[in-house]
PAFI-882113 format. One record per residue: residue in one letter; z, x, y of N, C-alpha, C in turn. Coordinates in steps of 0.2 Angstrom, whole numbers, plus 2048, in hexadecimal, padded with zeros to 3 digits. Atoms other than C-alpha are relative to their C-alpha. Example, Ala and Ser with C-alpha at 12.3 -4.5 7.8 and 13.67 -1.06 7.14 Angstrom:
<recs>
A8008047FA82783E7EA800804806;S7FF7FC7FA8248447FB8037FC805;
</recs>
This chain:
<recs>
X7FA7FE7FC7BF7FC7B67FE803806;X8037FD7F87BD8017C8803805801;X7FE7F87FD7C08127D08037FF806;X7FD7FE7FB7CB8187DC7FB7FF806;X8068047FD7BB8167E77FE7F9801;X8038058007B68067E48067F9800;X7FC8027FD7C77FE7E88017FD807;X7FF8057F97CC7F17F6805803802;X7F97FE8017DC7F97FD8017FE80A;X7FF8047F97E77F180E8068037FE;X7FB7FB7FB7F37FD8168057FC804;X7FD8027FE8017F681B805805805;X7FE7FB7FC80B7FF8298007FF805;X8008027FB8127FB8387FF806806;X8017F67FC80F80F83F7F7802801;X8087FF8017FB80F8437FF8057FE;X8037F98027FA8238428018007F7;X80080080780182082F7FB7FC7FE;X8068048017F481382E7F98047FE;X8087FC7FE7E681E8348008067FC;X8007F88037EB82F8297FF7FB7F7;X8038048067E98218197FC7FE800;X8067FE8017DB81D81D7FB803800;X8057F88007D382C8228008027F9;X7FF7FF8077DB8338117FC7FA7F9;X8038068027D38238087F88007FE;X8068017FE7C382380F7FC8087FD;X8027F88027C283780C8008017F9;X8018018077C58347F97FA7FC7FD;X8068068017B58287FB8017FA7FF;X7FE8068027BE8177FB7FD7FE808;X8048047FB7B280B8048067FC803;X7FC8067FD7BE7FD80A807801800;X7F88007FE7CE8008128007FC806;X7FE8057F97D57F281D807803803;X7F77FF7FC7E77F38288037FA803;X7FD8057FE7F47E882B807803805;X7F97FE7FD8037EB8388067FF7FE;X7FA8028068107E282D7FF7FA7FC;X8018048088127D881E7FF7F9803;X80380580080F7C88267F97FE802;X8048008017FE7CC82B7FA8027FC;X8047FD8097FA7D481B8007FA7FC;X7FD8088048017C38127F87FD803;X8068037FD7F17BB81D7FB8067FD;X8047FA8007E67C981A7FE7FF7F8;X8008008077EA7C78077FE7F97FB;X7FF8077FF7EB7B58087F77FC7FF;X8078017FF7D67B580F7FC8047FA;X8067FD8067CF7C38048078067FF;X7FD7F98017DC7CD7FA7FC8057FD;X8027FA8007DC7DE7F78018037FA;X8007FE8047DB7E87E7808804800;X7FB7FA7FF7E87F67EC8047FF808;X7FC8007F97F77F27FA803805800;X7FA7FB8008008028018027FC807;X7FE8037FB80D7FC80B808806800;X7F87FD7FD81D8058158057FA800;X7F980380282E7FF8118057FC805;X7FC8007FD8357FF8217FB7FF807;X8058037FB82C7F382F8057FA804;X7FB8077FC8327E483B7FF7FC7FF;X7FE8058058367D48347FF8017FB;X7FF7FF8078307D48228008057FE;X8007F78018357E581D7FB8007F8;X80280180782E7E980C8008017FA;X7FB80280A8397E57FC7FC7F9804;X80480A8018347D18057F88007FE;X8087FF7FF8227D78067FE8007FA;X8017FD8088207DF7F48007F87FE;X7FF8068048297CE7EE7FC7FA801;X8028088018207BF7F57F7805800;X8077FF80080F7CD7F58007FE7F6;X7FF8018088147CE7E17FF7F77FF;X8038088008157B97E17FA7FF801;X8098057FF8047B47E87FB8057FE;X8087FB8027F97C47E08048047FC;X7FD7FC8038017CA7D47FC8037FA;X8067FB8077F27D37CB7FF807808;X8027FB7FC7F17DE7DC8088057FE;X7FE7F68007F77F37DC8037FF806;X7F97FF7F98077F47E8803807800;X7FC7F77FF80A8077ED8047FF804;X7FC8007FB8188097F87FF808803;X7FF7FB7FD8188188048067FF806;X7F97FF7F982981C80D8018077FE;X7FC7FA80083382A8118097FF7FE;X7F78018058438238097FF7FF7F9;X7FE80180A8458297F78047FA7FD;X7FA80680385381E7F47FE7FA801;X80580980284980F7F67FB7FF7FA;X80580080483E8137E88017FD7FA;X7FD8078048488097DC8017FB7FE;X8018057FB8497FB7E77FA7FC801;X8068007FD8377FB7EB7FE7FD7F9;X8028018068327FC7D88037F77FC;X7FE80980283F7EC7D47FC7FB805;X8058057F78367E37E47FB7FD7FB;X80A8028038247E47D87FC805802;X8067FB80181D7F57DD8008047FB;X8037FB8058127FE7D2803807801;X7FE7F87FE81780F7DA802801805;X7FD7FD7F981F8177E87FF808802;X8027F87FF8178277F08067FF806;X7FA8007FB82682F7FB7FB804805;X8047FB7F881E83780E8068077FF;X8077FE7FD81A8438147FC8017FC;X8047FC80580C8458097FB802805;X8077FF7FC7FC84D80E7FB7FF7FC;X8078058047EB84680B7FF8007FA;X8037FE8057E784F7FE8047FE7F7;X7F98028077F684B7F48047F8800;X7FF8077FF7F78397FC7FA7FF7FA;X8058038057E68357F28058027F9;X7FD7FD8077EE83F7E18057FA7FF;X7FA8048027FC8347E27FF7FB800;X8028068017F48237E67FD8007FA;X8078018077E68277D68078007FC;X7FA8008087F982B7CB8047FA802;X7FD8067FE80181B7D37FD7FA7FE;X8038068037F48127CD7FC8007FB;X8017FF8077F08187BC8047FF7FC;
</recs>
C-alpha cells in the first residue's frame, strides 16, 4: 500500500495562491509529486496522459464546476482518491453524491490540511 508520501496527487483549482499553499502543504508532508491543473478540463487531459493517484479539486471554477468534474473524473478513473476542498459546507452532500471520497471544508492551515488529506483518504 503506498503512503501519503509516495502518492501522485493533481490539484485542481482555478485560484493559483490555493494551488501553491497545497502544494507547499503537500510537499512539506514529503509527498514527491504534485502536479496543477487551472480547471477541470485541463485536469481531465492531465488525467487522460498520466493519471493521478490522489485529485484535490475546488467546487467552484469556470465552465465545468465541480459536481461535473467529480462525475465524468469518477467515470474514466474510477480507482483514483477525489478530495474536495471548498469553503461551501452545504455542498459537502453534493460533492459526496457527484463520487467524492471526502470533502475538507477551507480555511484550513497546512498542518491541519495534511491531517485531513491522510483522514480523507484512510
Amino acid at each position: 500500500m503506498k503512503t501519503l508520501a509516495t502518492l501522485d496527487f493533481l490539484i485542481v483549482d482555478d485560484d493559483e495562491a490555493t494551488r501553491a499553499m497545497v502544494e507547499k502543504a503537500l510537499r512539506g508532508a514529503g509527498v514527491a509529486k504534485v502536479r496543477g491543473a487551472e480547471d477541470a478540463v485541463q485536469a481531465l487531459a492531465i488525467m487522460a496522459a498520466q493519471p493521478a493517484d490522489v485529485v484535490i479539486s475546488d467546487l467552484l471554477m469556470p465552465g465545468m464546476d465541480g459536481l461535473e468534474f467529480v462525475a465524468a473524473l469518477r467515470t474514466a478513473h474510477a480507482n483514483a482518491r477525489i478530495l474536495i476542498l471548498t469553503g461551501y459546507a452545504n455542498m459537502a452532500d453534493k460533492a459526496r453524491a457527484a463520487g467524492a471520497d471526502a470533502v475538507l471544508l477551507k480555511p484550513l492551515a497546512p498542518g491541519a490540511f495534511v491531517a485531513a488529506v491522510a483522514a480523507g483518504l484512510g
